[in-house]
MIBAKOL-289775 format. One line per field, with one value per residue (C-alpha): x, y, z; residue number from 1. Coordinates in steps of 0.1 Angstrom, whole numbers, plus 2048, in hexadecimal, padded with zeros to 3 digits. Layout:
N
c1 = c(X|...)
c2 = c(Y|...)
c3 = c(Z|...)
pos = c(NUM|...)
***
This chain:
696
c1 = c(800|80B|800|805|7FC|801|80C|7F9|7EB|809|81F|805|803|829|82B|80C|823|843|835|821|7FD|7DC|7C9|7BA|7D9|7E5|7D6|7D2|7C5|7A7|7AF|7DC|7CF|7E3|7C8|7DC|7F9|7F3|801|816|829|846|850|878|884|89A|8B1|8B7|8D6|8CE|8A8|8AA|8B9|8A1|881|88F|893|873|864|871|86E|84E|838|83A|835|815|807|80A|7FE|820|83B|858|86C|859|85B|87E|88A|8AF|8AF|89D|8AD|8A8|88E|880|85A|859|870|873|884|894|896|8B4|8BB|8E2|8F7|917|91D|940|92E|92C|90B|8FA|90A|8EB|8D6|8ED|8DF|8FF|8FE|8DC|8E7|8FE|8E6|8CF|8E3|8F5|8D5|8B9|8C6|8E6|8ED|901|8F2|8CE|8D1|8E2|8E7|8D9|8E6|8F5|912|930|934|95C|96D|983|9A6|9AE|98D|975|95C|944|93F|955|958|969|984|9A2|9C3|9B6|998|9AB|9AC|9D0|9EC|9FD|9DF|9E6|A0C|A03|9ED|A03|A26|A3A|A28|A18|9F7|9D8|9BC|99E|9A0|986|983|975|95E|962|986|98F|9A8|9AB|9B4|9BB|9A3|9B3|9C1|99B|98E|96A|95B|965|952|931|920|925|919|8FB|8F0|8F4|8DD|8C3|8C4|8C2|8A8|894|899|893|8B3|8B7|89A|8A2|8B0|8BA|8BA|8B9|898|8AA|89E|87F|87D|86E|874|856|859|841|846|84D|841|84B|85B|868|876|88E|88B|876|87A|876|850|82E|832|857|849|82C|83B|856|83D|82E|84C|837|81B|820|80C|7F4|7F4|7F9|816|81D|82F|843|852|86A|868|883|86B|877|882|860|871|87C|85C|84E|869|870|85A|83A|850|845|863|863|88A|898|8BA|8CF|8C7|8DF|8F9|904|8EC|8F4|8D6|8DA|8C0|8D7|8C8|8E1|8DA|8C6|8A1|88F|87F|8A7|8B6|8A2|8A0|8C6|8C1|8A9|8BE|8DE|8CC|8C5|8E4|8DE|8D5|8F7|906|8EE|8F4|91B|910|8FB|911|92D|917|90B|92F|93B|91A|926|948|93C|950|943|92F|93E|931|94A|93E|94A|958|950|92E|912|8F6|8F4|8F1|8F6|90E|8FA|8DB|8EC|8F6|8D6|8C5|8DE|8D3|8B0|8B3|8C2|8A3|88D|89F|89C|8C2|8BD|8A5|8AA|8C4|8CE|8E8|8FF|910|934|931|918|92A|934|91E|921|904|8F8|8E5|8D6|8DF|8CC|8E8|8D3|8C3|8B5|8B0|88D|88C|89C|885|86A|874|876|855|844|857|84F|82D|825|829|812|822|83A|831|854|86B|851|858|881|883|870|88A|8A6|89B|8A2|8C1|8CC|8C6|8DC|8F7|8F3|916|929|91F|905|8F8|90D|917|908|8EA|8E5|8EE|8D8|8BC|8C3|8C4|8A1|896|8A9|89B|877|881|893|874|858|86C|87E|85D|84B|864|863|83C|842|854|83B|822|832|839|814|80E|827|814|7F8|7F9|7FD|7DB|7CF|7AE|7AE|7B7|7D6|7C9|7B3|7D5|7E1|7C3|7BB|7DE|7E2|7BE|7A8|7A0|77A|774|779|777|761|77A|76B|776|78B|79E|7A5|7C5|7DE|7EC|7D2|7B0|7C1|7E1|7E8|7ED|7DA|7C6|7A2|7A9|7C2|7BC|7AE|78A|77E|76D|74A|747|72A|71F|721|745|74B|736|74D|772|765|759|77F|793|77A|77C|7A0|7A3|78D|79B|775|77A|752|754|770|764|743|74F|76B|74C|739|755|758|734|737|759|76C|786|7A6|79F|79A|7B9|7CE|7C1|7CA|7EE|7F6|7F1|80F|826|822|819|822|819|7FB|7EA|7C3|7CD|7E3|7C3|7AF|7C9|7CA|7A8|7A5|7C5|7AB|78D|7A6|7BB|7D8|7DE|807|801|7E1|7F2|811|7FC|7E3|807|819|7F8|7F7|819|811|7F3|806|827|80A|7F3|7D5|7BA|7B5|799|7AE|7C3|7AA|79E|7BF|7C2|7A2|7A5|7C9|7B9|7A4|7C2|7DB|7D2|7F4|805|7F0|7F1|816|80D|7FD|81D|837|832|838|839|80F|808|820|80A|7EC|7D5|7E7|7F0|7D0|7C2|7DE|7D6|7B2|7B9|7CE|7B1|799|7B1|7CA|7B8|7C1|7DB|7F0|811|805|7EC|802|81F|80A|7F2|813|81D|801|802|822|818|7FA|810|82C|80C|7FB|81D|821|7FE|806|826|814|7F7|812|824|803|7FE|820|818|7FB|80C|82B|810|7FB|81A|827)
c2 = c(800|822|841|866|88B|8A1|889|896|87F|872|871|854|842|841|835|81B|812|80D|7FA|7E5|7EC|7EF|813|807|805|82B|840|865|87A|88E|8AC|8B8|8D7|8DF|8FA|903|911|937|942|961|96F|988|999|9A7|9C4|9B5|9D3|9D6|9BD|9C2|9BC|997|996|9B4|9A5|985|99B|9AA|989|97A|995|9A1|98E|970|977|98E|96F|959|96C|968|981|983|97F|960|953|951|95A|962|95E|93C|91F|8FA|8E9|908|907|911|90A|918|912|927|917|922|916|913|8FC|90B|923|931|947|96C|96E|950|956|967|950|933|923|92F|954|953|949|95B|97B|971|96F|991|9A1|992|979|986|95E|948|929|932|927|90A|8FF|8E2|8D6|8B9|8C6|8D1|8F2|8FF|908|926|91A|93B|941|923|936|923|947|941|951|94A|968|966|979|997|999|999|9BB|9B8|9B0|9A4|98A|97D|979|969|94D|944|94A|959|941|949|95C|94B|935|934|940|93E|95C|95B|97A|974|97D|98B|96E|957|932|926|90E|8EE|8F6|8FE|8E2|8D4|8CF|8AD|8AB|8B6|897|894|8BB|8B3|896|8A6|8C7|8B3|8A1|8BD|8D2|8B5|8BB|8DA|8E6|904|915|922|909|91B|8F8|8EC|8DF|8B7|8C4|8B5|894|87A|88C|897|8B3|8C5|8E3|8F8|919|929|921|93B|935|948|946|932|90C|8F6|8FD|8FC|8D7|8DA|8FA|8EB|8CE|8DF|8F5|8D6|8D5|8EA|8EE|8C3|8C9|8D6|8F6|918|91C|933|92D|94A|94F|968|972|984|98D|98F|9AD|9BA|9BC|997|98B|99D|990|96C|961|960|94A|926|91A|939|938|956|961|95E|937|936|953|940|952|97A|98F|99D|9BD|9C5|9B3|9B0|98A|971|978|954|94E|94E|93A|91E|923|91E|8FD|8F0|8F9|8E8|8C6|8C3|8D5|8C2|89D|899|89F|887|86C|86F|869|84D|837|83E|82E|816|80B|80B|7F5|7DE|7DE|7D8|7F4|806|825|842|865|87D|8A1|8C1|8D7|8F6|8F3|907|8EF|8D6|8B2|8BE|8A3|888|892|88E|86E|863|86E|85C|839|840|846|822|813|824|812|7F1|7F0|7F4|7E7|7F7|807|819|837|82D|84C|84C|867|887|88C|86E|853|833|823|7FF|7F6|7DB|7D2|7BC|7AF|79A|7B6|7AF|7CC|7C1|7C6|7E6|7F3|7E3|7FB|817|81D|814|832|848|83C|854|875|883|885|86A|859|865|858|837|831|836|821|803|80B|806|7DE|7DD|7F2|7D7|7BA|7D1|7D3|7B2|7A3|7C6|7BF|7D7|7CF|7E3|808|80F|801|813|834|835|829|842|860|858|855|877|88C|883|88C|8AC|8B3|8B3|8B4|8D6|8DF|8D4|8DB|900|8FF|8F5|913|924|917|926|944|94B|942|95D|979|975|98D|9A8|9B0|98F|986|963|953|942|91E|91D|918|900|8EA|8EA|8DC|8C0|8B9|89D|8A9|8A5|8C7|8EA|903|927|949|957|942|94E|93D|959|948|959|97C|97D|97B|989|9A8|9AD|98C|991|970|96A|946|929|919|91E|91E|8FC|908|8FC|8EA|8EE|8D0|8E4|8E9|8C7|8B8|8D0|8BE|89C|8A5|8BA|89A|885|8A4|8AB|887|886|8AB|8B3|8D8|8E2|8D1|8E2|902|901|8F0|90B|925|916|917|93E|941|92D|93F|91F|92A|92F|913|900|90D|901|8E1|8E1|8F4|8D7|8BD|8D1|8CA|8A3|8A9|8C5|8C0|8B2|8CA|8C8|8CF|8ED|8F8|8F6|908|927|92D|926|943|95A|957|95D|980|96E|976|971|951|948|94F|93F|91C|922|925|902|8F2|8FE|8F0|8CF|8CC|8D0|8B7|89E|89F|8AD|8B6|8DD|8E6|8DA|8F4|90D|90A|914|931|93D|940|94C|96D|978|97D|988|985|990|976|958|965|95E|93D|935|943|930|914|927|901|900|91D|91C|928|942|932|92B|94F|95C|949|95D|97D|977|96F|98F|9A4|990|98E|9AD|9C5|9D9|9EA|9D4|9CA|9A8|9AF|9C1|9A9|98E|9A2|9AA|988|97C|996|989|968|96E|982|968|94E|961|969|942|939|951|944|924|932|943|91D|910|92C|926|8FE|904|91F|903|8E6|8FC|902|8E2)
c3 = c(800|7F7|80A|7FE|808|7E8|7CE|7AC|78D|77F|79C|7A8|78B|78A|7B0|7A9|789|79B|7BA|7A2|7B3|7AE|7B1|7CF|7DE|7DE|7FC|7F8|812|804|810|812|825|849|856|870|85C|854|832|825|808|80C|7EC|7F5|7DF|7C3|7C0|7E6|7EE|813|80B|814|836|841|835|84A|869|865|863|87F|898|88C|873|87F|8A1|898|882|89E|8BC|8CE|8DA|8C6|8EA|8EE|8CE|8C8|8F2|8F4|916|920|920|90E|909|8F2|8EF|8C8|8AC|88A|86B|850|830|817|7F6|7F6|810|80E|7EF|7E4|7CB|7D4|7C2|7D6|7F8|808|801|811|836|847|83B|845|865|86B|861|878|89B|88D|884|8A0|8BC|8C1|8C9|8B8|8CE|8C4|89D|88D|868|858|836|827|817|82D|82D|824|83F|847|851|865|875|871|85F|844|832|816|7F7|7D0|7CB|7B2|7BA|7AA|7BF|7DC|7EE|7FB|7E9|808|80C|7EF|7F3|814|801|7E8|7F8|7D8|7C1|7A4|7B0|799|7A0|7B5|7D7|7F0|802|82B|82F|853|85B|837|830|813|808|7E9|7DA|7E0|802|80D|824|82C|84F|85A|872|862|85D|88B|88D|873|88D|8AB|89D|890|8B4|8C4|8AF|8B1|8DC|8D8|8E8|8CE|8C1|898|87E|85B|845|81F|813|81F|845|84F|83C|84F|870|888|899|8A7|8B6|895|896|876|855|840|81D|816|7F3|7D8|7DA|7B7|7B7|7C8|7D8|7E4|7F4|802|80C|823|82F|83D|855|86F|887|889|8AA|89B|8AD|899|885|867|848|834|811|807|7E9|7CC|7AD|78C|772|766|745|748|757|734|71A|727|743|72D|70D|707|71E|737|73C|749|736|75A|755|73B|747|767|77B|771|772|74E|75F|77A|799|7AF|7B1|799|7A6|7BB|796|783|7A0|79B|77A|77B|78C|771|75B|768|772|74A|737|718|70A|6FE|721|72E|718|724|744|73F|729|744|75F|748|742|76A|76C|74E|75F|780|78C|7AC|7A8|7BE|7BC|7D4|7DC|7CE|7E2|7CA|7C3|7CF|7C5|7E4|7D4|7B1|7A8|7BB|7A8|785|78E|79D|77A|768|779|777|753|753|767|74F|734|746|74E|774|789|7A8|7B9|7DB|7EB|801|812|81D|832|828|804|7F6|7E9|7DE|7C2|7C6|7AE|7A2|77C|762|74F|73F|72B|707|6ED|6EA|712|70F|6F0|704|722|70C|6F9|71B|72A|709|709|728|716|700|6DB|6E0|6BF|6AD|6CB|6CC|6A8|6AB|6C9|6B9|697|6B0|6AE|689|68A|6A3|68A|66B|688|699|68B|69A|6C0|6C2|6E2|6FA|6FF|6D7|6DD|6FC|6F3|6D7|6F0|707|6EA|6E3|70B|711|6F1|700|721|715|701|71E|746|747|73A|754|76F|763|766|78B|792|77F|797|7AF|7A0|79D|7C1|7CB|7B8|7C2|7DD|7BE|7B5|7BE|7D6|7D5|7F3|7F3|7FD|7E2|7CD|7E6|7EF|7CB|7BE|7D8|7E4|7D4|7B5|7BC|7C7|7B3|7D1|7CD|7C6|7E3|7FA|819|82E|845|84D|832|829|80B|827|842|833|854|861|881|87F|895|895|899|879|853|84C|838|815|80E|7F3|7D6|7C2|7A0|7A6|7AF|78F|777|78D|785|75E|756|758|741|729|729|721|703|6F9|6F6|6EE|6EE|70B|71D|712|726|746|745|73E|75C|775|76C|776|797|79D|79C|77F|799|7A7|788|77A|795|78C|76B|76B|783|76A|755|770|76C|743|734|70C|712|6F6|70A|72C|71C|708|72A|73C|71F|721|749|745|736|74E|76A|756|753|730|72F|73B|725|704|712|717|6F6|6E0|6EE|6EA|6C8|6C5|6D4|6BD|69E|6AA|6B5|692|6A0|68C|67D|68D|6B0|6A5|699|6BD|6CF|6B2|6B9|6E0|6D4|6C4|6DD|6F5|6D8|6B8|6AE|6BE|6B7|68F|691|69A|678|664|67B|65F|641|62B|633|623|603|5EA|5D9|5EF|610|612|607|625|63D|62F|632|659|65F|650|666|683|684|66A|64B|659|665|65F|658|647|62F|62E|624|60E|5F7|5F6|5EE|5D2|5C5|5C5|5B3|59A|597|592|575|564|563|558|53B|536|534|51D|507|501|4F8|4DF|4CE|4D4|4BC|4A0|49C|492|47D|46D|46A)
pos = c(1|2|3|4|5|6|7|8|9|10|11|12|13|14|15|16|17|18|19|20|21|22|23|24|25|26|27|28|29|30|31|32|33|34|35|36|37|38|39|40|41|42|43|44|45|46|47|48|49|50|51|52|53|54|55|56|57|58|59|60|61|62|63|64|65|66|67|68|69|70|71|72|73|74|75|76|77|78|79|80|81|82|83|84|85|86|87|88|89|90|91|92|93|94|95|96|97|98|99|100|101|102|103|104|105|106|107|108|109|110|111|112|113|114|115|116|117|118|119|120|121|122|123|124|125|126|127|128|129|130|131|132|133|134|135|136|137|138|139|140|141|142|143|144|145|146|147|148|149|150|151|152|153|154|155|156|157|158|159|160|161|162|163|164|165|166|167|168|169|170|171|172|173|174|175|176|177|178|179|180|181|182|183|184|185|186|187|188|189|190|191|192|193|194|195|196|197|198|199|200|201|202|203|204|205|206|207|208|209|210|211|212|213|214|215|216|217|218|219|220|221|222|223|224|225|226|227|228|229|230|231|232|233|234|235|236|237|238|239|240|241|242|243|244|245|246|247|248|249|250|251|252|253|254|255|256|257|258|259|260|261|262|263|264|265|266|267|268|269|270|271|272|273|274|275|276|277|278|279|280|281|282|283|284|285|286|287|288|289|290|291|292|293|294|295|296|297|298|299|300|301|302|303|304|305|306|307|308|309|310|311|312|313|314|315|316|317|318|319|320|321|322|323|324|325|326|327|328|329|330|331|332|333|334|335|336|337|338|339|340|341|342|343|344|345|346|347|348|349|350|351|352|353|354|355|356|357|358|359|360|361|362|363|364|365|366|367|368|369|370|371|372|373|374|375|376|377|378|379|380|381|382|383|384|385|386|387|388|389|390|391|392|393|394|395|396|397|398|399|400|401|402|403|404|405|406|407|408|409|410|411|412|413|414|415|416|417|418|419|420|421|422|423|424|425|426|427|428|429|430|431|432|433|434|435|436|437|438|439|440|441|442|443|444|445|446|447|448|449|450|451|452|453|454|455|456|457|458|459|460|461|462|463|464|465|466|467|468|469|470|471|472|473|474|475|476|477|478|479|480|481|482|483|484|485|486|487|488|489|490|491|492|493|494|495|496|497|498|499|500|501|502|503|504|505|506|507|508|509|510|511|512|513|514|515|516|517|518|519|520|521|522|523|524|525|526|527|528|529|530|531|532|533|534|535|536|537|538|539|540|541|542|543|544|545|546|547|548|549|550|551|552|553|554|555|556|557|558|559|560|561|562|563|564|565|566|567|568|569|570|571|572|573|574|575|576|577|578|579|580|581|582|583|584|585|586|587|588|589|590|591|592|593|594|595|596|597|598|599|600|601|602|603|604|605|606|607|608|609|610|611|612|613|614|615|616|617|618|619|620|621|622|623|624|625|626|627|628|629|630|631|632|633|634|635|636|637|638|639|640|641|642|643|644|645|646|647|648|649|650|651|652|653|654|655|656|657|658|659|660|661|662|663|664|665|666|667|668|669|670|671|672|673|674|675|676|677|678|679|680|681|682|683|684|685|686|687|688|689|690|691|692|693|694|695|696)
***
């Protein structure tokens, strides 16, 4: 039996999948809702470096306490001792960064900001993270930061470090004491992995009352006198945030849960945040803000992370066939930690994706992480060397087959059986074989996941805004992603348990407010799936018209965008989640989902008027942009007629004074020209056709 609290759609089939059970099997509460958590967004000013660690302060010593009805002095009491009645925790994204541009967001500058900036003691906050932090030789700081000799202030530092030899390389600078190390003199904590046992120990006791952790804290451990989490920044979307918010209130007293928030540029959030893969340019820069933010914003850090866990198929496939090969070899599989990267795990995780794309192809059957120590890791897994290329194939199509508008990668997989017999006297079964295997697996994956991942953070995204304008209760977004999908809930609901019901955060009660639910809203959650299924688009269109009328559409929505997380080219739940886009005012978003599910239509053979319908809802929120739609694929209109359809649609669509309309309405012209001068070219043959045999 398998039991879950927020797992969506696809994530249960997957588990019922893997565990090989029945549907009857899998329990899922009905409801993922912790009423007694109170809820609150904190947008911090992108252009202010110190904007961070003040919004933190404020928080702790004034927010939070307000939201929960308890003195800051109590909250958080610098002079009682252990056992401490409440606990919070301080989620950062970094364990121990060496880059300038991520140190503020790492747990021990937090840390340290915190006892310099509100408890003014060390022995009331601890670190939790599972990378060793590097160490300062001189001082025993963990604050360390990258600096080449020419960074370096003092020239006599830097003749200290490198004592009359050459002065180049990497350096890492303490901004504790001033003093520097180079690179491959720095040293980790050795005895993390002890310290990391004894805080968690005592956290757990209660002997120390504020933990700053990475989102690892928490797993599996209960307890339950957590009064407060604050993100400090975004985590990889809605679930990873929800799910660490779950970390509190395990009493199920009060507690209050806070995100920090870094927006975007406006002019980014305008140029690239609305494209059909909303990657921000500092994805690709190594995290520079190219509009002068002093550091990426929470939507380009994550962004970044996206964007290094898949840095190309090719790159991949190297690191497949390598483990593919130590597994062939029997050689042992040992992953050692980095000592310069900011990214806690980031090797680990490559590796990890490495051997799952190896159980998806049927090569592995299971496998397990053994840590020496908290860095280093050593794979066992278990590996089929019996493998066939009709098992692997097998493997393959099954894994392709959950995608919509897999058919292309279906077909070359099943071609890779024939190419096998053509090659079968040149030993085609190892490392060829599997590459080419692989290729196909990765271009599907690389087609569809950092799609989905980025509509995640979207998710999230979305949830962060809406205090901007916004009246819709933040559990409505929340309840409506991870509940049962049975119930839509009413727009005007309140919970009177977040910063949306209740700006000021002085709450009546102890715990959220439970919506009613109406059976006309829960008729139109049980008829979407059964639509989006059959892509019935009359269909779609009234239920989405009917949930406007009830005021179901956010709700709805949520629904919908969470299917894209587990699915994103799936071309009917991106039509429903255009037009749900529309009835909400979320017009960069609506066009965004009505243009990939164009897309997807065309790539998966759909019918015309399927993509009439997306062009049509395209137009009514820009008609200019869904029009460049139709001349994306200048082969389908390649003559008189196609462009006198186009030009017809750019009157109909853009007008007569368009630029369009006027482009196409000359080369339409032209065409028509170039077609009449060779009919009469043609006629004029005929005529000298006829003059030569009434000649001859």
């Amino acid at each position: 039996m398998a039991f879950t609290a927020t797992a969506p759609l696809e994530v249960r089939k997957d588990i019922l999948r893997t565990l090989k059970l029945g549907e009857a099997a899998l329990v899922q509460k009905e409801s993922s809702d912790r009423p007694n958590l109170s809820l609150s967004v904190w947008e911090v000013d992108p252009k202010n470096s110190n904007a961070q660690s003040e919004m933190l302060k404020h928080l702790i010593t004034e927010e939070i306490p307000k939201a929960l009805g308890i003195p800051f002095e109590k909250l958080v009491p610098a002079d009682a001792r252990p056992p401490y009645d409440h606990a919070g925790v301080v989620f950062g994204i970094y364990a121990a960064p060496t880059e300038a541009k991520n140190l503020a967001d790492g747990v021990h500058f937090i840390a340290r900001g915190i006892v310099e900036d509100v408890l003014k003691d060390e022995d009331l906050v601890r670190v939790h993270a599972s990378k060793p932090p590097t160490i300062c030789p001189f001082c025993g700081s963990a604050i360390m930061v990258k600096a080449r000799v020419g960074d370096l202030r003092q020239a006599a530092e830097a003749a200290a470090i490198h004592n009359g030899s050459r002065a180049d390389g990497t350096y890492f600078r303490c901004l504790d004491c001033g003093r520097a190390v180079r690179k491959r003199e720095a040293k980790e904590d050795a005895a993390w992995e002890d310290r990391i046992s004894s805080c968690q120990e005592e956290f757990h006791r209660s002997q120390f009352p504020l933990l700053v952790a990475t989102k690892g804290y928490g797993i599996g451990i209960d307890k339950r006198n957590i009064r407060f989490i604050i993100h400090h920044a975004f985590s990889s979307g809605l679930e990873g945030y929800y799910q660490e918010a779950g970390r509190a209130g395990h009493d199920g007293e009060h507690a209050h849960v806070a995100l920090m928030y870094i927006p975007p540029d406006e002019r980014c959030e305008k140029d690239h945040l609305t494209k059909s893969l909303p990657r921000p340019p500092c994805a690709s820069a190594k995290g520079t803000c190219p509009y002068h933010l002093p550091s990426p914003c929470d939507y380009g850090r994550q962004a970044l992370f996206i964007e290094r866990l898949y840095e190309g198929v090719e790159e991949d496939l190297e690191r497949v066939k390598k483990v593919y090969q130590k597994l062939e070899q029997r050689q042992e599989i040992l992953l050692r930690g980095q000592i310069d990267s900011d990214v806690e795990d980031e090797g680990h995780k490559s590796l990890e994706l490495a051997l799952y794309r190896l159980e998806q192809l049927g090569l592995v059957e299971n496998y397990s992480l053994r840590y020496l120590g908290q860095m280093d890791i050593v794979i066992d897994a278990e590996y089929k060397r019996d493998w066939t290329r009709e098992h692997i194939v097998n493997c393959l199509t099954e894994f392709l087959g959950l995608y919509e508008g897999s058919e292309k990668y279906v077909n070359e997989a099943r071609s890779l059986l024939n190419l096998s017999l053509i090659n079968s006297k040149k030993s085609f079964r190892g490392v060829d074989f599997i590459s080419q295997a692989a290729r196909i697996l990765l271009k599907q994956i690389y087609d569809t996941v950092p799609q989905m991942h980025y509509e995640m953070l979207v998710a999230l995204r979305r949830y962060a805004k809406s205090n901007v304008g916004q009246t819709e209760c933040r559990r409505i977004t929340l309840r409506s992603g991870f509940d049962d999908t049975k119930h839509l809930i009413d727009s005007n609901y309140r919970c009177n348990f977040c910063d949306i019901c209740v700006p000021d955060l002085r709450f009546s009660s102890q715990e959220a407010e439970i919506p009613i639910y109406e059976a006309e809203l829960d008729e139109i959650a049980k008829q979407m799936p059964v639509y989006l299924e059959n892509f019935d688009i009359a269909s779609l269109n009234q239920v989405v018209t009917r949930a406007a009328g009830k005021k179901g559409v956010a709700s709805l929505l949520t629904q919908v965008t969470h299917r894209l997380e587990q699915n994103y080219n799936d071309p009917a739940v991106l039509y429903a989640a255009g037009i749900l886009s529309q009835h909400h005012g979320d017009a960069a978003d609506a066009i965004r989902y009505l243009r990939d599910g164009f897309k997807s239509a065309i790539q998966q053979g759909l019918p015309e008027e399927t993509l009439s319908a997306f062009y049509q809802e395209g137009t009514r929120v820009d008609a200019k942009e869904a029009f460049s739609w139709l001349t994306e694929d200048e082969e389908a209109w390649d003559s008189s007629e196609g462009l006198r359809c186009l030009v017809q649609e750019a009157f109909q669509s853009l007008g007569e004074n368009s630029a369009e309309f006027r482009h196409l309405l000359a080369l339409w012209k032209i065409r028509r020209y170039g077609e009449i001068l060779d009919d009469a070219g043609l006629i004029l043959q005929k005529i000298e056709k006829i003059r030569l045999d009434a000649l001859g």
